[in-house]
C-alpha positions in Angstrom: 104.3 140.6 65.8 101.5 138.5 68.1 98.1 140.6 67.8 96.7 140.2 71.7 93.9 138.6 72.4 90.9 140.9 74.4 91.9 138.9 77.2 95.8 139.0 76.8 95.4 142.8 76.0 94.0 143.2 79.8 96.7 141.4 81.3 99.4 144.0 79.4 96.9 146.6 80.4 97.2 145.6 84.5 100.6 145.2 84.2 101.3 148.8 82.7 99.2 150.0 86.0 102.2 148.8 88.4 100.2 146.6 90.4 101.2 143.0 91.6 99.3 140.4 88.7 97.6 137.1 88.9 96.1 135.8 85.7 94.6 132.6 85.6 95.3 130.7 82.7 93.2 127.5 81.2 95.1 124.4 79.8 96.6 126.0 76.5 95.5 129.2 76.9 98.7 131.1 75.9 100.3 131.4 79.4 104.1 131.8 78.0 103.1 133.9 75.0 101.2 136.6 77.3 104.4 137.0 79.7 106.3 137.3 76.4 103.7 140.1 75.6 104.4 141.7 78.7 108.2 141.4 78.6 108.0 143.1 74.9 106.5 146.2 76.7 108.5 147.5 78.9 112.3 146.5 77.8 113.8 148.9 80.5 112.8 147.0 83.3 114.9 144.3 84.7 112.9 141.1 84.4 113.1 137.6 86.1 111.0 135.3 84.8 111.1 131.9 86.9 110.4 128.4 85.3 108.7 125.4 86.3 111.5 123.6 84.6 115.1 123.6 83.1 113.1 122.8 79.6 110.9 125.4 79.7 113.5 127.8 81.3 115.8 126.8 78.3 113.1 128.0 75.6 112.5 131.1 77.5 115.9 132.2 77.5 116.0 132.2 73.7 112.3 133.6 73.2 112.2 136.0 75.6 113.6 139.7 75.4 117.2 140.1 76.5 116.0 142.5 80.0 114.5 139.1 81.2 116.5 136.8 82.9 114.9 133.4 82.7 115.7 130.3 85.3 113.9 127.9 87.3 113.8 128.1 91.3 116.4 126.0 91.7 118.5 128.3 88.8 118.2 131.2 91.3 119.4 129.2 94.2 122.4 127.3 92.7 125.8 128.4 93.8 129.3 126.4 92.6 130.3 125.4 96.1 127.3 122.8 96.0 129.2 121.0 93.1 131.2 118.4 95.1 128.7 117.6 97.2 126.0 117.3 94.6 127.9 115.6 92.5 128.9 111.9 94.7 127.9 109.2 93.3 124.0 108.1 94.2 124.2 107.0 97.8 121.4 104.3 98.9 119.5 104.4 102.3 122.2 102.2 103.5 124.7 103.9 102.5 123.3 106.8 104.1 122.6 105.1 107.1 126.1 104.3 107.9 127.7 107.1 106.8 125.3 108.7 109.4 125.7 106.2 112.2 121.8 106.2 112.5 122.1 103.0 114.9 123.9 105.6 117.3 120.8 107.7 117.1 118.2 105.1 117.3 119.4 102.4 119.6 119.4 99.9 116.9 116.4 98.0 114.7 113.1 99.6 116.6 109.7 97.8 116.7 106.6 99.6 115.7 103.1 98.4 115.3 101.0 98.8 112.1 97.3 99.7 111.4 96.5 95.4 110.6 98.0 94.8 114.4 101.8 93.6 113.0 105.0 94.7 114.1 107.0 96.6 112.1 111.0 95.9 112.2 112.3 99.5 111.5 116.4 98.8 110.7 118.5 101.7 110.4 118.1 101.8 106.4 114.1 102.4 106.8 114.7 105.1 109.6 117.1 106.6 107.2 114.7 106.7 103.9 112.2 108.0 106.3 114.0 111.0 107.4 115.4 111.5 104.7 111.8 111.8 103.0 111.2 114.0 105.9 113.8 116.3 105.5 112.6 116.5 101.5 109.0 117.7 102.8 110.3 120.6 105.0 112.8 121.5 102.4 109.5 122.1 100.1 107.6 123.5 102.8 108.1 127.8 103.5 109.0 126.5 107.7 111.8 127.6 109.2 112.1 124.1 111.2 112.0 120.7 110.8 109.2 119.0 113.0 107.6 116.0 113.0 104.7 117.7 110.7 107.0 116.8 107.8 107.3 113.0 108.0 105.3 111.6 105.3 102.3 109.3 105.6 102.5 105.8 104.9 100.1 103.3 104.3 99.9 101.3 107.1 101.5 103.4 109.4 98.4 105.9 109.9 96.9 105.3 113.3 97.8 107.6 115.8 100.1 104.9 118.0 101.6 103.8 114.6 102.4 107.6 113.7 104.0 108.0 117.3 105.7 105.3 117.5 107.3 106.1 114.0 107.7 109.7 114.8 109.9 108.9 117.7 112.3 106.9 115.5 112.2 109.1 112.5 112.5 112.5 113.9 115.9 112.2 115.3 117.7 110.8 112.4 115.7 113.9 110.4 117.2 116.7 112.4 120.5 114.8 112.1 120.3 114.6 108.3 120.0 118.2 107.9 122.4 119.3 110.6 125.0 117.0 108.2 123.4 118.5 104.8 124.3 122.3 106.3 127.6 121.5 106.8 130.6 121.9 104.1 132.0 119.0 104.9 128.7 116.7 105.5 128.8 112.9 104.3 125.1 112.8 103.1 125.2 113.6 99.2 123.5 117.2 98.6 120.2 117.0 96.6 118.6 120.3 94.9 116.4 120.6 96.5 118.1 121.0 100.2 120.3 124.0 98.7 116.8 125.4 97.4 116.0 125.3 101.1 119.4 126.5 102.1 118.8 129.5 100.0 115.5 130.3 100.9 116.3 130.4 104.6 119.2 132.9 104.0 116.2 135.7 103.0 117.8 136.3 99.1 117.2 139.3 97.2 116.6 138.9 93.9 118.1 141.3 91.5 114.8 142.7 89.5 111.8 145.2 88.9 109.9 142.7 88.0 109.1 139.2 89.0 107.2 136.1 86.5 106.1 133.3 88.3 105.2 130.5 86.0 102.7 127.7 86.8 102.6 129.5 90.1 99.5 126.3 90.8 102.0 123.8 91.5 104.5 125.8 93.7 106.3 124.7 96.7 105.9 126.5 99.4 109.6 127.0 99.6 109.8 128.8 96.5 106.7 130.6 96.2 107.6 132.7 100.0 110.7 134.1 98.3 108.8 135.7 95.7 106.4 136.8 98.2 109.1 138.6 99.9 110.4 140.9 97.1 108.5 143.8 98.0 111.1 146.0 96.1 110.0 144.0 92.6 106.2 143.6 90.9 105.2 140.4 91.1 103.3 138.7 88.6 101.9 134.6 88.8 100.9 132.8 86.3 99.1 129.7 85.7 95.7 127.2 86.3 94.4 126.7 90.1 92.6 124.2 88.2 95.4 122.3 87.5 97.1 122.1 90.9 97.9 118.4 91.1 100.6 117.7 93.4 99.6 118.9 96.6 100.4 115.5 97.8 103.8 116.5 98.0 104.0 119.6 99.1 102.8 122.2 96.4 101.0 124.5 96.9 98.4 126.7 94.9 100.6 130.3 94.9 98.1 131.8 92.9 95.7 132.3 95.7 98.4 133.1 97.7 99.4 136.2 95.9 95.5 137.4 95.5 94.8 136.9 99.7 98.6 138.5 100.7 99.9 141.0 97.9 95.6 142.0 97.0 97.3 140.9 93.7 94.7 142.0 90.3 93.1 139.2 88.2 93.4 138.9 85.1 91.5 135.4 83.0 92.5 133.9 79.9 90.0 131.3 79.0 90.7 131.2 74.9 92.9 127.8 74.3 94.8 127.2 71.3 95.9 123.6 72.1 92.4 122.1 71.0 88.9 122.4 69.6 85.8 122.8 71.3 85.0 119.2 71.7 87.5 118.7 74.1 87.5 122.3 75.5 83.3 120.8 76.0 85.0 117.7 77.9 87.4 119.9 80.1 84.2 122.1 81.2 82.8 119.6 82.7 85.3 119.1 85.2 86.0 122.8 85.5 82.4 122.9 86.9 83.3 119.8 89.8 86.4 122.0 91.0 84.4 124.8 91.4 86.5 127.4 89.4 85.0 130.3 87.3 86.9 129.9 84.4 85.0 128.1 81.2 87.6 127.1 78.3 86.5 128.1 74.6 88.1 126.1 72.0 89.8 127.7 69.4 87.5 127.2 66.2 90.4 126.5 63.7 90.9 122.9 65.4 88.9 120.3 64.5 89.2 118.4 68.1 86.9 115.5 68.3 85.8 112.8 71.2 84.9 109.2 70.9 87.1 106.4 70.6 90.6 106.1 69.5 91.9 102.9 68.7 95.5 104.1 68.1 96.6 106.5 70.6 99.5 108.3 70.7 99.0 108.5 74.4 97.4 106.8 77.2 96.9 108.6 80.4 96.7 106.4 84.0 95.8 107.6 87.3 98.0 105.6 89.0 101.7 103.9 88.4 100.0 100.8 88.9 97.7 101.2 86.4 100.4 102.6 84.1 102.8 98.9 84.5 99.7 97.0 83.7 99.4 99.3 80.2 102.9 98.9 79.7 102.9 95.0 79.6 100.0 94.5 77.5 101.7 96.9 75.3 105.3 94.9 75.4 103.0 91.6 75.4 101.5 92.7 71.6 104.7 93.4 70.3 104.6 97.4 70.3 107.1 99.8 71.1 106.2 101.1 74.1 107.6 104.8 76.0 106.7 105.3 79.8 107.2 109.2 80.7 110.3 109.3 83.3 111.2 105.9 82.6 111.2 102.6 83.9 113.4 103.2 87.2 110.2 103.4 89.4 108.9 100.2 87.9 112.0 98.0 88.3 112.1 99.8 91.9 108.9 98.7 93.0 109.0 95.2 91.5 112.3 94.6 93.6 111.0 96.0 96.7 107.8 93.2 95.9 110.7 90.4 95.4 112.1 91.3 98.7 109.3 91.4 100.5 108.1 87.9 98.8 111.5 86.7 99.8 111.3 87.3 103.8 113.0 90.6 103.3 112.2 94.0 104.4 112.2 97.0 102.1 112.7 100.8 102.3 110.2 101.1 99.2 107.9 104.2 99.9 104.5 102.9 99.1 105.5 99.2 100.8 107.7 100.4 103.4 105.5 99.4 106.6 104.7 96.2 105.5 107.1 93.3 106.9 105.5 90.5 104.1 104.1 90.0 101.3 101.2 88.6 102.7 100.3 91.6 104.7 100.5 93.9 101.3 97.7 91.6 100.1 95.5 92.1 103.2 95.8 95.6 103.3 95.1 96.3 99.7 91.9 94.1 100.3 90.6 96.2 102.9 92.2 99.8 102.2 93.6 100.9 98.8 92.2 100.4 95.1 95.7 101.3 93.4 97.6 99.0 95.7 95.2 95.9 95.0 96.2 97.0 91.5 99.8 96.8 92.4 99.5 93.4 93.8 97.1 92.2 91.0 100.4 93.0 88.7 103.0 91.3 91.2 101.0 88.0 90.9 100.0 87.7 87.6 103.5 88.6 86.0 105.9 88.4 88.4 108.3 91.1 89.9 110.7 89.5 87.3 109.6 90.3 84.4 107.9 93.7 85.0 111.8 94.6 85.9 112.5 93.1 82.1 109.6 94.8 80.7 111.6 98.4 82.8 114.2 97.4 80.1 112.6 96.5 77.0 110.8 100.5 77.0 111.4 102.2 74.3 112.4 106.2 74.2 109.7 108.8 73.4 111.2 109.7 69.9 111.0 105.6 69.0 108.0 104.4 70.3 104.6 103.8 68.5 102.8 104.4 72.0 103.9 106.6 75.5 101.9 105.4 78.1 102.1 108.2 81.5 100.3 108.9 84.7 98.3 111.9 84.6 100.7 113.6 87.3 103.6 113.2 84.9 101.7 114.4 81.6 101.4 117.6 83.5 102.5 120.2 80.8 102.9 117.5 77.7 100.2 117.4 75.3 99.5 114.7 72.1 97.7 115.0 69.0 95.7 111.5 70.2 94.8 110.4 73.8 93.5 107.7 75.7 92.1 107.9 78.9 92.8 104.8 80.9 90.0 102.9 83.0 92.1 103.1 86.3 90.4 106.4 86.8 87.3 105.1 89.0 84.1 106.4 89.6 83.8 107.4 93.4 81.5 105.0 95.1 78.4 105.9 96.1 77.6 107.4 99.4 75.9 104.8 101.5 73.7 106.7 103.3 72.8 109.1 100.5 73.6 107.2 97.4 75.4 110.6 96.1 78.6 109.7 94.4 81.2 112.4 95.8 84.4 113.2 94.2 87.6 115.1 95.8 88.5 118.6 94.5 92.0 116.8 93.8 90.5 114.3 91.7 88.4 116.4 89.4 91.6 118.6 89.0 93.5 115.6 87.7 90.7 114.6 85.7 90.7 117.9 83.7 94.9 117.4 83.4 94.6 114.5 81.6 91.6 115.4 79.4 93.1 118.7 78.4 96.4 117.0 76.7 94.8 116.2 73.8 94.8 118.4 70.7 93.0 116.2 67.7 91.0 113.1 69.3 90.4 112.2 73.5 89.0 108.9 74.0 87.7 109.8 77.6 84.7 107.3 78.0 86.9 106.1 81.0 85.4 109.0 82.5 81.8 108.9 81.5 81.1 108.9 85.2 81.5 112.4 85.4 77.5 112.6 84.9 76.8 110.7 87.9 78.8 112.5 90.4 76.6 115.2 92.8 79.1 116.4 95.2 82.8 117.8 95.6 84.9 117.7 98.9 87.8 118.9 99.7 
């Protein structure tokens, strides 16, 4: 039996009091083992404890107690009759286009200017990735409708003309998509995420006393006002506001959510047992630029240490861009090399640089308002450091053999070296990490000379330092002195 920590044995405390639960819970800090705690309690209660992942859903079902029910959000939502549709073969933008008849909804290929002054050819297959894109943000968001508040931003297409313009093409084929998607019989392929939506709007009940929301920091919207709604159950979130990295897509941080509407108690853990205090020291620092409370103390039986690693088992990027350019020096020395979620998105983006080098258009997210190759170069000059990156790549190796180097990686199990973005370490952790230089220093305020960092970044920062358990090379990051300010 697990002797509590002080700090776990006031959680199990709050939780015996009836009230709805928030505890906030540093990188390692024993987040799972706590709700275990908790569940070991009380074994007459019916318990649902709801997963950020099938993975970690998986272990909980065979750790937990049997009166808790363990799945992820999209476990909850899943019903048979989705099967079929989920499971058609991929279906392109194209595919999806036609299958739509988005030509009958737009008129046919629409012009639409651009922040550098070009004209953007949107054909039926862009309109269609578009809205489809669209329809993926309000099926993370809690709204009832889909509005034009949901179509993504994309570089080049911010102005305000631009965003009209692209609104008025987009929008339609959007509330097409999901008038198809809620139909038995529709002819766009079902995703999980749209019957996670489909559930949500059908106000579900779910069968328990007591609710566990885990890494409630990074929760969609979607999910998070379900929960919210079971008044008849005790809720309890848990997880790290100081690790709420994907915003960007829609997530949201439900553990403020549950303090402001349920009055929710807090309850801190701040002991880790992933590391040492050297790093728990390095993780501090950021903690201070969020502007959280909690302080981490390392756990005195690990002998963390910081300085340089030569042989990493890890390297962390801030961007994919950054993450290619580690992968092909890796490939380029003869190592065996892993990228976290593969190399799909790396042969993706290479082809959607060929096309564009080639005269053609491409639905690619991050190039998708950009009608040449030429123009991606201009912009990234004036506007974006990781797309100068991107282009930096393109030029110096080639689309072609990035998309070999997609298929010379090696699994995680083989490989000498797993090179990841910070976003995608998110919950991984590695007895040696690197800290990659494509995590910049802020610039310096010109009028002040104050170098200012977004909230966002300094959150990310403290991700990727914190996934270390023996050795962090983070001198990448010994900028963190020089920064004076946080905005939001």
């Amino acid at each position: 039996m697990v002797t509590p920590t002080p700090e776990q044995a006031d959680a199990i405390a709050a939780y015996g009091d009836g009230t709805d639960l928030v505890i906030q819970a540093g990188a390692g800090c024993g987040k799972s083992s706590t709700l275990k705690l908790i569940a070991r309690t009380d074994s007459r209660r019916r318990m649902a404890y709801v997963a950020y992942n099938r993975s970690i859903a998986a272990d909980a079902k065979r750790s937990f107690p049997a009166n808790v029910s363990a799945s992820t959000g999209h476990g909850l939502a899943f019903d048979p009759r989705y099967l079929p549709r989920i499971q058609r073969p991929r279906q392109t933008a194209l595919q999806a286009a036609q299958a739509l008849d988005v030509d009958r909804i737009t008129g046919g290929i629409q012009r639409i200017p651009t922040d550098l002054g070009h004209v953007k050819a949107v054909t039926s297959k862009i309109a269609m990735r578009a809205a489809l894109e669209t329809v993926e943000r309000f099926c993370h968001s809690a709204d009832d409708n889909l509005a034009a508040r949901h179509i993504p931003r994309y570089d080049g297409l911010t102005s305000p003309d631009a965003r009209a313009a692209l609104t008025a093409v987009v929008l339609p084929v959007a509330h097409a998509a999901w008038a198809d998607l809620r139909r038995e019989d529709s002819v766009l392929k079902l995703s999980h995420d749209h019957y996670l939506k489909l559930w949500a709007l059908s106000r579900p009940r779910l069968p328990a006393d007591v609710v566990l929301l885990d890494e409630a920091q990074d929760t969609n919207d979607v999910l998070a006002r379900v929960l919210l709604d079971q008044d008849h159950a005790q809720r309890i979130a848990v997880g790290d506001s100081a690790q709420q990295i994907y915003a960007w897509r829609g997530a949201r941080d439900a553990l403020g959510t549950f303090e402001r509407e349920l009055g929710a108690q807090l309850s801190t853990l701040s002991q880790s047992f992933r590391f040492g205090p050297a790093v728990a020291d390095a993780a501090n620092q950021w903690l201070y630029l969020v502007g959280t409370d909690l302080r981490l103390t390392g756990w005195g039986g690990c002998e963390s240490t910081t300085g340089p690693v030569d042989d990493p088992d890890a390297i962390l990027c801030r961007t994919n861009a950054g993450a290619v350019g580690v992968v092909l020096e890796a490939l380029k020395a003869g190592r065996k090399v892993a990228l976290v979620g593969g190399g799909g998105d790396m042969k993706r983006l290479a082809w959607a640089a060929r096309d564009l080098q080639n005269g053609r258009v491409t639905d690619h997210p991050e190039l998708l308002a950009f009608p040449t190759w030429s123009a991606v170069r201009e912009y990234a000059e004036e506007e974006d450091g990781s797309l100068k990156v991107l282009v930096k790549l393109i030029d110096d190796y080639g689309a072609e053999e990035i998309a070999n180097a997609a298929d010379a990686l090696a699994s995680e199990d083989a490989a000498e070296l797993t090179v990841t973005t910070a976003h995608k370490a998110k919950g991984r952790e590695w007895p040696a990490v690197r800290i990659h230089g494509d995590f910049r220093a802020p610039k310096p305020d010109p009028a002040t000379g104050h170098r200012i960092i977004r909230r966002e970044e300094a959150r990310l920062a403290y991700v990727a330092v914190t996934r270390a358990r023996l050795r962090l090379d983070h001198d990448a990051l010994s900028w963190v002195s020089t920064v004076t300010a946080v905005s939001d």
